[in-house]
N, C-alpha and C positions, 0 to 999 in steps of 0.2 A: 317576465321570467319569475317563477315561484321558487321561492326558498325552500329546498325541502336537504333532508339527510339520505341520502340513496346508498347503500350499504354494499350493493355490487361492484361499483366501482376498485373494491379492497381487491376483490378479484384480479382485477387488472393491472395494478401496482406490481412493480418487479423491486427488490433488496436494494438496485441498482438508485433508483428516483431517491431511495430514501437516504442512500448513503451521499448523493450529489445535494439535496437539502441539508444536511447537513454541515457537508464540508463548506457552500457557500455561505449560511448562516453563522457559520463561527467565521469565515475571513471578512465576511461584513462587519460582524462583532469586532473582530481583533482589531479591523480597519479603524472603528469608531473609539477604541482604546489608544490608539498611536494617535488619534486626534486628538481624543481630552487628556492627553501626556502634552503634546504639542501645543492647542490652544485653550484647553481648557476644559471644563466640563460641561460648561453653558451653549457650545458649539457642537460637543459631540452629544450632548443630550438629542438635537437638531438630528443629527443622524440618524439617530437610532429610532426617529420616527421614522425611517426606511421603514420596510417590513424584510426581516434580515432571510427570509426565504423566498422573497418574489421573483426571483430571478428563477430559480430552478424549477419551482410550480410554475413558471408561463412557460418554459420549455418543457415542461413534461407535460403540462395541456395541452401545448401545440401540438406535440409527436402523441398521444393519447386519442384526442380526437381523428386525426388526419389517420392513424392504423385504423380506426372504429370504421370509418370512413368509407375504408373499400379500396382496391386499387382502381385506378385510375383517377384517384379524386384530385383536385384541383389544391387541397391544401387550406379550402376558406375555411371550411369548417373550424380548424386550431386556430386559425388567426384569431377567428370572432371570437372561442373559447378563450383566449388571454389576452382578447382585448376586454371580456367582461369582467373577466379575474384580476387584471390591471386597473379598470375604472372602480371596482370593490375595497383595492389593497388602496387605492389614492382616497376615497374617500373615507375611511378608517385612518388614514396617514393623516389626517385633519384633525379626526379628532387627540391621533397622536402628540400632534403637535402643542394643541392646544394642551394638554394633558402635561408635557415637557413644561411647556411656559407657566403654567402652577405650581409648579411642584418646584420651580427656579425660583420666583416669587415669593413665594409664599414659606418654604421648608427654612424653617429657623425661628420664622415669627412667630408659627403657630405650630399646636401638636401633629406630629407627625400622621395620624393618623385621619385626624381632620383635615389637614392638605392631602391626601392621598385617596380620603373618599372623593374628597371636591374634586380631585382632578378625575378620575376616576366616572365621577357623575358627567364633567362636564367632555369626556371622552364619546361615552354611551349618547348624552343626547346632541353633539354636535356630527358623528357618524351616522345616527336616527334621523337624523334633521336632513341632512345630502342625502343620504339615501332615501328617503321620503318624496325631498324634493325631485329629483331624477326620476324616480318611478312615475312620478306626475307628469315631469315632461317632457 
């Protein structure tokens, strides 16, 4: 699969998708607020490597591709489309994580901005790295 930007797609989009992104992402948020009230911050930081939108982009890819589709179509089409979008958003969530666990680490020891680029770097090349790796095999 090639990474490209395809700008058609906007077309397709309804008020609707955007306003269910939305609302999912802030109760994913609020969810990981009532945890770092609960447990901490160290826990809900974990969280919020979710990606607080994945839930609504795999159901609006699903039902996006499966209309493109055609009637009579059998529905694989979406799956595959958020099963790709899903295996994207997890390995991004890697580097997320990693990213949390620096910035836990490290914030207080050192300038704030130097633990945020390091985390930050070490974000970009462990999501470069899986995704590298995968495309290979």
């Amino acid at each position: 699969m090639k990474v490209r930007l395809d700008t058609k797609t906007i077309k397709n989009s309804h008020w609707y998708g955007h306003v269910l992104r939305f609302v999912l992402g802030g109760a994913i948020t609020v969810a990981a607020g009532l945890v770092a009230k609960g447990f901490g911050p160290a826990v809900a930081g974990f969280l919020l490597a979710f990606p607080a939108i994945l839930p609504a982009a795999l159901i609006l890819a699903n039902r996006l591709q499966n209309t493109q589709a055609g009637p009579g179509a059998t529905g694989a089409r979406g799956r595959r489309a958020a099963i790709v979008q899903a295996s994207g958003a997890a390995m991004a969530s890697l580097g997320m994580i990693l990213f949390a666990v620096i910035v836990w680490q490290c914030l207080g020891r050192r300038p704030a901005w130097l633990v945020v680029g390091a985390a930050t770097m070490a974000w970009a090349l462990t999501a470069g790295t899986v995704w590298a790796a995968r495309k290979r095999g």
